[in-house]
N, C-alpha and C positions, 0 to 999 in steps of 0.2 A: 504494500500500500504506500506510495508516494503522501508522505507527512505534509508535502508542501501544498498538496493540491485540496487539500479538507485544513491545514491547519487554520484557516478564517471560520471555515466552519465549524469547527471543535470547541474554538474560543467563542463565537458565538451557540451552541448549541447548551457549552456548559454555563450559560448564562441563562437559558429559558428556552429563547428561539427553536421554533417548532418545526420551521421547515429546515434550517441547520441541522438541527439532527438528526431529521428524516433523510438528507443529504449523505451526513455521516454513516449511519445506518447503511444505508444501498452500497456506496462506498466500501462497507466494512464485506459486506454479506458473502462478498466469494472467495474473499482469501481466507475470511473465518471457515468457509465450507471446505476448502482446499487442507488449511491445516487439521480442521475435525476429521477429514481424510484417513490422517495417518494415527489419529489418538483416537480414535472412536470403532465400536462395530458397524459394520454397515447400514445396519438398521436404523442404528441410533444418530445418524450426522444429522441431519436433517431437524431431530427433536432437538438436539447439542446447539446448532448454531442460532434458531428461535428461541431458544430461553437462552443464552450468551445475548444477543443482541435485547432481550428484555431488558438483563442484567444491567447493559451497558447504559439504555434509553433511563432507567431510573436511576444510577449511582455514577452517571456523565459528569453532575453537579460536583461529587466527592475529589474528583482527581485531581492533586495536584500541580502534576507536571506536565504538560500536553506531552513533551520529546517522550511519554512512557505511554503513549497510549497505544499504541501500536503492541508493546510486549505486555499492558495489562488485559488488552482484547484476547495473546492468544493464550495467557495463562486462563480466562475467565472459561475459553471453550476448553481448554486440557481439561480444568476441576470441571466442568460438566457433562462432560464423556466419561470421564472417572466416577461421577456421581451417579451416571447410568450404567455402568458396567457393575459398580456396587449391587444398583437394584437388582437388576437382573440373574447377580450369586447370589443375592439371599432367597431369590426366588428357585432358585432352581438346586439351592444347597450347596452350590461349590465352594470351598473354602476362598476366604477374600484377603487376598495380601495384599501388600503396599505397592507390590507394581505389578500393575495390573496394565496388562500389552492387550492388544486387539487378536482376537482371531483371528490370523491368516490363514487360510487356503491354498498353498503353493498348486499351481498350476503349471501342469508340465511343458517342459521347454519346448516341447513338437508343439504349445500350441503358439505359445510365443513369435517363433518361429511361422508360423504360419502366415500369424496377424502382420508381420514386421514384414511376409513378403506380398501379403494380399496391401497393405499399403502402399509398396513400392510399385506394385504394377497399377496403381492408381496413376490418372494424370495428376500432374502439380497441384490443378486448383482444385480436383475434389481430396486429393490425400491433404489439404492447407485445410479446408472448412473442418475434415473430420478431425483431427488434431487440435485445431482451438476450440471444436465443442467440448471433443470427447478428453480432450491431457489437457488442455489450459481451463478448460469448464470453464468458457468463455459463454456466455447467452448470446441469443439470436442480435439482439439490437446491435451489443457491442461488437459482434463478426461483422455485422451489416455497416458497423460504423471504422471498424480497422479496414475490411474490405473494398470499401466505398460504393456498397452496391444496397440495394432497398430487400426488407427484410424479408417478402415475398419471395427475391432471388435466392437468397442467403438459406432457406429451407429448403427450397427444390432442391437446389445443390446440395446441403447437406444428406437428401433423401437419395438422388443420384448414386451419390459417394457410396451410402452405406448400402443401397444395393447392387452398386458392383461389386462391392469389397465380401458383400455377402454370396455371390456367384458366384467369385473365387475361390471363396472358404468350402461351398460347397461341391465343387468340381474337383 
């Protein structure tokens, strides 16, 4: 998250300002969702980065220092991925220790390998669309706005992409 480009809006948002924060907010929501990523179950990113950004919208007021808000954002989603992985051992019995990792799923390297050549044989522009959807979890506006094309384009071509890539995977 570039500090420089919300820090007006940080300063005004921890002052009251509504739509400041709503700014910061949108701003915040996908590198929160990017790092919930790697702290979170799958399941759980999604719940992690809406009550993270609640957190954020009511205790905005609290902070100190703005140069910290960036590491207090991603400490707020670790503790609430952490705080769902809790729930869900005491629901299911598992013992709960202090580091508590994500379930991964290693998936095997033929398949890896597959995806890594079903992209290549993609042209440029549809293997570029599926990469900032699907690895930068870019949304539709901001491809249509780095791409310089209208958001209508920006879905075909993404839909293009994934069914060629899916014609390759299957062949």
């Amino acid at each position: 998250m570039d500090l420089l480009l919300v820090n007006g809006d940080l300063e005004a948002a921890r002052k009251g300002d509504r739509l400041a924060l709503e700014r910061v907010l949108v701003q915040s929501r996908q590198n929160l969702r990017r790092y919930a990523e790697f702290h979170c179950v799958i399941n759980d990113i999604e719940d992690a980065v809406q009550e993270s950004l609640m957190q954020v919208s009511r205790k905005l007021g609290d902070l100190r220092e703005l140069e910290c808000f960036t590491s207090w954002l991603f400490r707020i989603v670790k503790r609430e991925c952490n705080r769902l992985k809790r729930g869900m051992r005491m629901l299911t019995g598992d013992v709960i220790t202090e580091n508590i990792l994500p379930i991964v799923y290693p998936e095997p390297i033929e398949w890896r390998q597959d995806v890594a050549a079903a992209l290549e044989s993609l042209p440029a522009h549809y293997r570029q669309v599926i990469l900032l959807r699907d690895l930068e979890g870019l949304t539709i506006a901001e491809m249509a706005e780095q791409l310089g094309l209208g958001r209508e384009a920006v879905k075909s071509r993404l839909h293009r992409a994934r069914v060629l890539a899916r014609e390759y995977l299957d062949s």
